[in-house]
C-alpha positions in Angstrom: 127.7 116.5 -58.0 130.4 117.8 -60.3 129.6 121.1 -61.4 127.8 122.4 -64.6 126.3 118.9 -65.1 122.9 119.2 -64.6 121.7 120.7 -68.5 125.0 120.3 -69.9 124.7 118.8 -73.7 126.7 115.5 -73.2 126.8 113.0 -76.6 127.8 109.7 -75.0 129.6 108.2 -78.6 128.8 104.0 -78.5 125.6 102.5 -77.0 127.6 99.3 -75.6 128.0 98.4 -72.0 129.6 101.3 -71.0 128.3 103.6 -73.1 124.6 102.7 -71.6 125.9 103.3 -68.2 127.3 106.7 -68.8 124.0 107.6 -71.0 122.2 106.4 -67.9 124.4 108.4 -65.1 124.6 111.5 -67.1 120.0 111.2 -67.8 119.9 110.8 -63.8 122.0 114.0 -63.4 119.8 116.0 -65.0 121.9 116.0 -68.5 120.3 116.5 -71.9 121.7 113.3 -73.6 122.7 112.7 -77.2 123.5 109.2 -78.1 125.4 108.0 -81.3 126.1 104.6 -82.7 127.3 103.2 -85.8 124.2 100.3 -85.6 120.8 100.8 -86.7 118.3 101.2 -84.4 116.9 97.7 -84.7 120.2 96.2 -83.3 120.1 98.6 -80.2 116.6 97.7 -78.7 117.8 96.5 -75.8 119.9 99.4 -74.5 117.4 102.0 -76.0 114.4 100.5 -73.9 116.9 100.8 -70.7 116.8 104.5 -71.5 113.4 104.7 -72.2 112.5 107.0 -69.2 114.8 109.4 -69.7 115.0 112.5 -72.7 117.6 111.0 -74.9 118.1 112.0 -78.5 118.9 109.1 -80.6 121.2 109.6 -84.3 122.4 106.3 -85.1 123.6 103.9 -88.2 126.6 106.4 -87.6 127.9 109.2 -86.5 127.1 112.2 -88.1 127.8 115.9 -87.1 124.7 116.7 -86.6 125.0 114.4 -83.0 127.9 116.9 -82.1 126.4 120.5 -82.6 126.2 122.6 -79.5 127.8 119.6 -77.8 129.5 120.7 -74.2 131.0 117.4 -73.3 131.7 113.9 -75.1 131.2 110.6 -73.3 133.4 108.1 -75.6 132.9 104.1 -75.3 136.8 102.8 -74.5 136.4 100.3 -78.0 136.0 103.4 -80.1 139.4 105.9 -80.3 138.8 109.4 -80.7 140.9 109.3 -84.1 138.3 107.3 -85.6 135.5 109.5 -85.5 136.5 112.6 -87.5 133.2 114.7 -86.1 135.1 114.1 -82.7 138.4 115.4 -83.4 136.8 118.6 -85.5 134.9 119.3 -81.6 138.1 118.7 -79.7 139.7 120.8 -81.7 137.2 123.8 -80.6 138.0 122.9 -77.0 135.1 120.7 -76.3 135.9 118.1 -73.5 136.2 114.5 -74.5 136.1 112.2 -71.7 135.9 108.2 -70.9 132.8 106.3 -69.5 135.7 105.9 -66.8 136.1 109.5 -66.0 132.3 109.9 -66.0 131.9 107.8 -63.3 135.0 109.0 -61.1 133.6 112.5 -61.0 130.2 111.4 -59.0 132.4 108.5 -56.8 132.8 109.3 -53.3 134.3 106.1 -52.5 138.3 105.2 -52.7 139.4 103.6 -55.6 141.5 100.7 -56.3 142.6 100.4 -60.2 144.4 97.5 -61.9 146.5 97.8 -65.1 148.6 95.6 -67.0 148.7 93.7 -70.4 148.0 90.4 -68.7 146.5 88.9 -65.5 144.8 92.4 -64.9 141.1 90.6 -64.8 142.4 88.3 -62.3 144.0 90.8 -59.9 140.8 92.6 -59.9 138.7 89.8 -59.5 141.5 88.5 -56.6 141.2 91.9 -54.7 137.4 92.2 -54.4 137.6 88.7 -52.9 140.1 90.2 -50.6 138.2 93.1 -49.7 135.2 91.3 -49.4 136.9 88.2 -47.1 137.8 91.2 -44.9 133.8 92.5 -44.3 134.5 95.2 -46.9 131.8 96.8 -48.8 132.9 96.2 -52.4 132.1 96.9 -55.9 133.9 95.0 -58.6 133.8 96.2 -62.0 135.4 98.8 -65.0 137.0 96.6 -67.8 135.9 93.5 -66.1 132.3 93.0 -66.3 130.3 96.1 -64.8 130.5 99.5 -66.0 131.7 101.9 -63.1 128.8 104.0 -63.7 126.5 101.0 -62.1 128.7 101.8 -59.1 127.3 105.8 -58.7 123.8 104.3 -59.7 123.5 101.7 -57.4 122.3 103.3 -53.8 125.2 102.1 -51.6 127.8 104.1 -49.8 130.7 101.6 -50.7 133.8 101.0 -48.5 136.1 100.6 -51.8 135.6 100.5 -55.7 138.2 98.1 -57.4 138.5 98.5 -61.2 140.2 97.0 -64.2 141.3 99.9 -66.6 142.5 99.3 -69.4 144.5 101.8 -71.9 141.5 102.5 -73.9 139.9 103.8 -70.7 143.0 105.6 -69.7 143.1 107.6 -72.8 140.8 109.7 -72.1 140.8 110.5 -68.5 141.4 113.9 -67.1 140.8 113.8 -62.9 140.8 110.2 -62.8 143.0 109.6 -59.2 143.0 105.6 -57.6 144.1 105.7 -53.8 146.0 102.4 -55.1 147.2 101.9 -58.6 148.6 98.5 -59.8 150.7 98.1 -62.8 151.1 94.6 -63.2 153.1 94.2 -66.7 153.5 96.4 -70.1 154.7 94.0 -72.9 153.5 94.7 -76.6 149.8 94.9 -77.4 146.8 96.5 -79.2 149.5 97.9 -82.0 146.7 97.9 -84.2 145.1 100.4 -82.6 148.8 102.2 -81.1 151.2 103.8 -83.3 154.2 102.4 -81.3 154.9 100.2 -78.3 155.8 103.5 -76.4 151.8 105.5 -77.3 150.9 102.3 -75.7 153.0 102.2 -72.5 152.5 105.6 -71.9 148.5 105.3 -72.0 149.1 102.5 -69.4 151.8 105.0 -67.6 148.5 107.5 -67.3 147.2 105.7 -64.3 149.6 107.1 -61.9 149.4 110.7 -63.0 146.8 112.0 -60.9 148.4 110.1 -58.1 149.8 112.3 -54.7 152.0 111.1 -52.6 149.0 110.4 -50.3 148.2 107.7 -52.6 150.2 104.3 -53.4 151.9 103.0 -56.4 152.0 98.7 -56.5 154.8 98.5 -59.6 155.9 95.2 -60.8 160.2 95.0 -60.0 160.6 91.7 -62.6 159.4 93.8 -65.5 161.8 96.0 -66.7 159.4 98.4 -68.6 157.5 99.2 -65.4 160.7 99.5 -63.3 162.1 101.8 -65.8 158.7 104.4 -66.7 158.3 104.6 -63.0 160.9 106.1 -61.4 159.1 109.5 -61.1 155.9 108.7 -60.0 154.6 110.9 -56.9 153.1 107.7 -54.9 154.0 105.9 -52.7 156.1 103.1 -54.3 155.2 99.4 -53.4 156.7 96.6 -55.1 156.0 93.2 -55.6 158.8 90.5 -57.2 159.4 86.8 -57.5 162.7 87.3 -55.2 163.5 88.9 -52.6 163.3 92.8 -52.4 165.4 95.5 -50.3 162.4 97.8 -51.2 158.6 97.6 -49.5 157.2 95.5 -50.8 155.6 92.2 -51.3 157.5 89.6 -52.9 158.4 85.6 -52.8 161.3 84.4 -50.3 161.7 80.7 -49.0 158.8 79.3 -51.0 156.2 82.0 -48.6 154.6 85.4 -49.7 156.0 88.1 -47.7 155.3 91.5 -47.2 157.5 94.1 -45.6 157.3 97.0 -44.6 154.1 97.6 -47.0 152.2 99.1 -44.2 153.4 100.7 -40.4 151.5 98.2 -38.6 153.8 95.0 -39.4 157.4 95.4 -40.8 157.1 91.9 -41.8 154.5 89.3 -42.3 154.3 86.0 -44.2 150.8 86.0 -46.0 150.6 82.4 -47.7 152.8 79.3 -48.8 153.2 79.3 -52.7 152.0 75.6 -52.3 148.4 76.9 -50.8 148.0 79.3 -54.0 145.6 77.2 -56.3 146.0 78.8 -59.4 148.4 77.6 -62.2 151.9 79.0 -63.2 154.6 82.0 -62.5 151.8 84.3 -63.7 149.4 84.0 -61.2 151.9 83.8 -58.3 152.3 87.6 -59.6 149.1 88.2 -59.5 148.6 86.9 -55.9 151.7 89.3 -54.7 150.5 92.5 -56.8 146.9 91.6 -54.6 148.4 91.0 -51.5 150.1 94.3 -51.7 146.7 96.7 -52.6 145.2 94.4 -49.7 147.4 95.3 -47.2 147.7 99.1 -48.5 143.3 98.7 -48.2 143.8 98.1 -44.9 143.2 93.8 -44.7 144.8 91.5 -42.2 147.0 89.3 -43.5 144.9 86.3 -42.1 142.1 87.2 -44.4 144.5 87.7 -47.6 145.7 84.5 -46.7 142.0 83.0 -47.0 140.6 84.8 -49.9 143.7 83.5 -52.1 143.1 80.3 -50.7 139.3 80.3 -51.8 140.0 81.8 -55.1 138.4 79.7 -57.9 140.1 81.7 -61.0 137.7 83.5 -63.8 136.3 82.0 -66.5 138.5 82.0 -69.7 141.7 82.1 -67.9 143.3 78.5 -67.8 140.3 77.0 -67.0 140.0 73.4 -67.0 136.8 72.4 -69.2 136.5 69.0 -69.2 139.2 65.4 -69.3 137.5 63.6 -71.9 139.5 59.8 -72.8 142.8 60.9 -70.5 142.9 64.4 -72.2 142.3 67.6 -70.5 140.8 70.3 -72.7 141.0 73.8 -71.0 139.8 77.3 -72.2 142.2 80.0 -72.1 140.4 82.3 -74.2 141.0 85.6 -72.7 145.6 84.7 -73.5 144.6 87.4 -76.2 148.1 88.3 -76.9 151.7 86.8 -77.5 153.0 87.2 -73.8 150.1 85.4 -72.4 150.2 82.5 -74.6 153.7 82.0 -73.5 152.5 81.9 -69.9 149.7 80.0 -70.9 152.3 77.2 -72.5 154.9 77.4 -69.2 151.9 76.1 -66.7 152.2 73.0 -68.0 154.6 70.4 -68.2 152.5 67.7 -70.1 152.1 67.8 -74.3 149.9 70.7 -75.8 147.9 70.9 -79.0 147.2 74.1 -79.4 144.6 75.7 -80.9 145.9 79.5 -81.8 144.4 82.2 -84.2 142.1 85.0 -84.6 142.3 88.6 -85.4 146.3 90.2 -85.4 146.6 92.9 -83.3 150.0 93.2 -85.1 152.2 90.6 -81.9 155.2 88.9 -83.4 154.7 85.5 -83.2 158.0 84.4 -84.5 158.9 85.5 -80.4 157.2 82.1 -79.1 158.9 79.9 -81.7 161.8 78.1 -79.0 158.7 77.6 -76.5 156.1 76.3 -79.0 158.9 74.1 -80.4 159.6 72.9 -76.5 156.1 72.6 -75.1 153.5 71.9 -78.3 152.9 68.6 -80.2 150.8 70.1 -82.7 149.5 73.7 -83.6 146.1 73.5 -85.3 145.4 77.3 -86.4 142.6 79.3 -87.1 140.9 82.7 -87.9 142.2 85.1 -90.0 145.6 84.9 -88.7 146.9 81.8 -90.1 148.9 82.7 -92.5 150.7 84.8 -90.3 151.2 81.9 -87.7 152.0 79.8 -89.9 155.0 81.9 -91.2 156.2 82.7 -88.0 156.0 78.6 -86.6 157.0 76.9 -89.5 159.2 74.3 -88.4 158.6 74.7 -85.0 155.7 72.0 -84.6 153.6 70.5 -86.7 150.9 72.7 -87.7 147.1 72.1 -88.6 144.6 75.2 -90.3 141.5 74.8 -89.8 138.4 76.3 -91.1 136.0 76.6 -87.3 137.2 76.5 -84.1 134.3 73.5 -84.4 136.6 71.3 -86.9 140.0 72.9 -84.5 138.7 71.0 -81.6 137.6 67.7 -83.8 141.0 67.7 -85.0 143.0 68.5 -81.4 140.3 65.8 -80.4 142.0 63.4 -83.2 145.7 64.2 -82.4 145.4 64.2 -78.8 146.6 61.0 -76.6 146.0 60.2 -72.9 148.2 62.7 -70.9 147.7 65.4 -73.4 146.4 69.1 -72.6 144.1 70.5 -75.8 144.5 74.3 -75.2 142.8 76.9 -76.9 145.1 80.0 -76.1 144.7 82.1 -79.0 147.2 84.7 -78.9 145.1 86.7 -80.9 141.3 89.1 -80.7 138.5 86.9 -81.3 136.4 89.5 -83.5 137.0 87.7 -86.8 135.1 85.0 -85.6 133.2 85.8 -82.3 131.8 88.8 -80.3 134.3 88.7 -77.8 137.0 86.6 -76.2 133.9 85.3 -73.6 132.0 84.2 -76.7 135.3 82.2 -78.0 135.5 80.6 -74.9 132.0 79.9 -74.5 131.8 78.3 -78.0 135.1 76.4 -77.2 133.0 74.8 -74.1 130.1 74.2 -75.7 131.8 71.9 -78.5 134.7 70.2 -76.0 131.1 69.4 -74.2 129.3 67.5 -76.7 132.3 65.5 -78.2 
């Protein structure tokens, strides 16, 4: 048990997913809990009964100051940035820790960590490694930005072999001890510059993962992408890389149409894992993804025999390229979670047949006019929606023909319309879903829902 923690005054700021976990960690530890939240009590029943046996002080429809005096530590949900809660900053400012539900968790976990990072493909890779792990007779607990908090890991009463989690740069933010045994950087291209100053605040909350690192640990570091290659030159891991060619470095990386590794770990210099023809997920993307896997399996300690099965088996996550439904000779297919510019692109290069897209939502400040030669190569018609369509419209004018629609409902009926036989409808919005939905697995839901009942 980290010290101090047992009658520490902890205010755990947002009662979401993880903010319920922490609340729930720090109540087992002996902690006397303050929870704030901008809702009203009525619209946080659910997580306020899950905390029902424990001492918790409730000040809610906000968050006043009165949930921060005598405060010793502050629990922050990743969604909400310290700037944005001025009775935060006024705290920090006295010297009064302010950590991540991420951090939290770290400090109870006496398992090794494997943690994921990128701006695209970063649920996948996580998802891809647990299967690895898990191939390989691993105890293994899956979770952080994807789907389960990592406080359910220290809650949960198993002694587990490896914890693999997606962190995003909210959760980095705010981490202070926070060390992975493997770190994987997968990509950095521009995102969340609504919330960012710059391109460079953003990279470098990204760049956090490693600093903890010693050179006991390893580093997995994308060679194609230039940003990583260049912001990672001093890190104090272990260096392994993955690539599309050829490497002279350790690494894992694609030669002859194989994925190779070499010289990742002592016991093989060089081993092919799988044929790029066995992979069964879609585009140059995911081909990444399988090397940056490969590599943390290998570095955790897998045969490559049980890589090789694991990838093979690998059914991709939901909201990620997934095929919904070929309805009249057109395939629909949800790619709900391509919440930004570069993974729309990607999302557009898997396919070779005639897209109409359906694109919009909530600008997280991307430049669109970026995708203009590919949406004028690869779509037959745009149809837009959310609150970005003027924006989208501006930037592909000329590019394709373009459609606005008023409901991703009337979208589909129109990309329904103006589809023919041979056609891919893709919903790949390149944008947040929170002008519309509750979350990019809402979208997507919604999006299956009406391609089902046309």
């Amino acid at each position: 048990m980290p010290p101090g923690i047992q009658g520490t005054r902890v205010t755990v700021v947002g009662l979401g997913r993880s903010g319920l976990a922490a609340a729930r960690l720090l109540v087992r530890q002996g902690a006397a809990v303050t929870v704030t939240d901008r809702r009203p009590s009525a619209e946080l029943a659910v997580p306020m009964a899950a905390l029902k046996d424990g001492p918790v002080r409730y000040c809610v429809g906000g968050h006043p100051t009165e949930a921060f005096q005598d405060t010793e530590m502050i629990v922050m949900s990743p969604g909400i940035a310290v700037e944005s809660v001025e009775a935060v900053q006024a705290v920090k400012a006295r010297g009064v820790p302010v950590i991540g539900e991420l951090e939290l968790a770290f400090r109870f976990m006496t398992s090794p960590v494997v943690a994921i990072t990128g701006t695209n493909g970063k649920s996948t890779t996580t998802a891809l490694i647990g299967g690895i792990l898990k191939q390989a007779g691993r105890r293994v607990f899956v979770g952080g930005n994807l789907g389960r908090p990592l406080c359910e890991a220290v809650l949960e009463p198993v002694e587990w072999d490896w914890i693999v989690a997606e962190v995003s740069s909210f959760q980095l933010e705010t981490i202070q001890t926070f060390r992975p045994r493997v770190a994987v950087l997968l990509n950095v291209t521009p995102n969340h510059l609504d919330r960012y100053r710059s391109m460079d605040d953003y990279r470098a909350a990204k760049m956090r993962l490693f600093e903890n690192q010693t050179a006991e640990d390893a580093a997995v570091i994308n060679a194609d992408d230039p940003v990583v290659l260049r912001h990672t030159g001093s890190v104090r891991a272990r260096r392994i890389f993955f690539s599309r060619t050829p490497r002279p470095e350790a690494g894992v990386y694609l030669a002859a149409d194989a994925v190779v590794a070499d010289g990742v770990t002592a016991r093989a210099a060089r081993v092919e894992i799988i044929r790029r023809e066995e992979i069964p997920l879609p585009g140059s993307h995911n081909l990444e993804n399988v090397l940056a896997a490969s590599a943390a399996g290998l570095l955790c300690g897998c045969p490559a025999d049980q890589i090789r099965e694991a990838v093979r088996g690998f059914k991709g996550l939901a909201h990620r390229l997934e095929p919904v439904r070929k309805r009249n000779g057109v395939l629909y297919v949800n790619d709900s979670k391509a919440t930004t510019v570069v993974a729309l692109a990607k999302a557009l290069e898997s396919f070779s047949e005639p897209i109409v897209l359906i694109a919009g939502g909530r600008n997280k400040g991307a430049e669109f006019n970026l995708l203009r030669d590919l949406v004028s190569h690869r779509v037959k018609t745009a149809v837009l929606i959310g609150e970005a369509r003027p924006t989208l419209r501006a930037a592909w004018n000329g590019a394709a023909p373009l459609i606005e629609a008023g409901s991703l409902e009337e979208a589909v009926r129109v990309a329904a319309q103006t589809a023919a036989a041979g056609d891919i409808v893709l919903l790949a919005p390149a944008c947040a879903s929170f002008d519309m939905f509750r979350d990019f697995e809402d979208r997507g839901n919604r999006f299956k829902e009406i391609v089902n009942g046309l």
